[in-house]
C-alpha positions as CSV (number, residue, x, y, z in Angstrom):
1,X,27.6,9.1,-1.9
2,X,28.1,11.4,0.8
3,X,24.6,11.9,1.5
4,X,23.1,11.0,4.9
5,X,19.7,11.0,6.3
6,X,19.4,13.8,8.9
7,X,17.7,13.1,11.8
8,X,14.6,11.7,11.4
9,X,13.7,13.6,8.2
10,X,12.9,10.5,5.6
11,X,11.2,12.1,3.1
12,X,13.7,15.0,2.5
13,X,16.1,12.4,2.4
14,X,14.6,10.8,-0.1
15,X,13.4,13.4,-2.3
16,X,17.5,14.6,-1.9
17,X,18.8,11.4,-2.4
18,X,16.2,11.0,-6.2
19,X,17.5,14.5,-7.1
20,X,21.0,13.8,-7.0
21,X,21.0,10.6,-8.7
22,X,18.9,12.6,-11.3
23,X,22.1,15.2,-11.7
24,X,24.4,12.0,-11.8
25,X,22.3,10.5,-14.0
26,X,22.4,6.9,-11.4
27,X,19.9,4.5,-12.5
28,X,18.3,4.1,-9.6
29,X,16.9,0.6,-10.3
30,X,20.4,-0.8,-10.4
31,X,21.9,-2.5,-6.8
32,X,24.6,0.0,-6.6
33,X,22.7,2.7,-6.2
34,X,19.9,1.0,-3.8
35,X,22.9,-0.2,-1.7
36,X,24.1,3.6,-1.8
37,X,20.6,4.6,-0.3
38,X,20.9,1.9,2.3
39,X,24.0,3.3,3.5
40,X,22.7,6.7,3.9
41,X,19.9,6.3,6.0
42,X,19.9,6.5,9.6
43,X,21.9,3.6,11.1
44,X,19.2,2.3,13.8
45,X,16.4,2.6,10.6
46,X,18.8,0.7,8.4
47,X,19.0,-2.0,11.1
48,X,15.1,-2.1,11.2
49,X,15.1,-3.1,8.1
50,X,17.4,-5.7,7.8
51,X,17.0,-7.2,10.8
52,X,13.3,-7.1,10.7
53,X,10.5,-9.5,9.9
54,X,10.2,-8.3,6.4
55,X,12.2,-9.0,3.4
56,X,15.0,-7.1,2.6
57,X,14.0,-4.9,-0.5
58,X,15.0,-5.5,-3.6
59,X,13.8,-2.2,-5.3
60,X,14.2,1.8,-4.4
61,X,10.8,1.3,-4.5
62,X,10.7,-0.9,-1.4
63,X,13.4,0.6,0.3
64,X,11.7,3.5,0.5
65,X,8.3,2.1,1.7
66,X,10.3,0.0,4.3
67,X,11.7,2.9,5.5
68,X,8.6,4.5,6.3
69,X,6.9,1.2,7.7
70,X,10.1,1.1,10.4
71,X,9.5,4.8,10.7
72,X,6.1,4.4,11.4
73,X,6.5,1.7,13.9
74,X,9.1,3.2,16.0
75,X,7.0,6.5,16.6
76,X,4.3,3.6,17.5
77,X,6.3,2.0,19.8
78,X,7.6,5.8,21.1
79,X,4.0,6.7,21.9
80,X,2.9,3.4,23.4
81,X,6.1,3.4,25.4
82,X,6.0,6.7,26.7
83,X,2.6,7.9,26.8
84,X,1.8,11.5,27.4
């Protein structure tokens, strides 16, 4: 529960976050534990997704992939913004 992403370092979060709930044995399908990946992400990319035009996810599985979709955008809008 203590888990945070780092940075902007998604994937090891991710990959950290699967791992542990493996040692707990969480079922990661179940809204408690989605809800404690939510809180562990970056607080700006957890924003992005909520308050995004998307759907909020309703899976780990989505979570994850809106995660990378805000993560992909914002280093799109980064480059666009401040070219060179």
């Amino acid at each position: 529960m203590a888990l945070k992403m780092f940075g902007d370092d998604l994937d090891s979060y991710i990959s950290t976050f699967k791992n542990l709930c493996n040692q707990a044995n969480y079922d990661i399908t179940t809204e408690g534990t989605m809800h404690i990946f939510a809180q562990g992400l970056k607080k700006s990319l957890l924003q992005a997704i909520l308050y995004g035009q998307g759907t909020i996810p309703n899976t780990l599985i989505q979570w994850e992939d809106a995660a990378r979709d805000e993560m992909k955008k914002h280093a799109y809008r980064q480059t666009m913004l401040n070219p060179g």
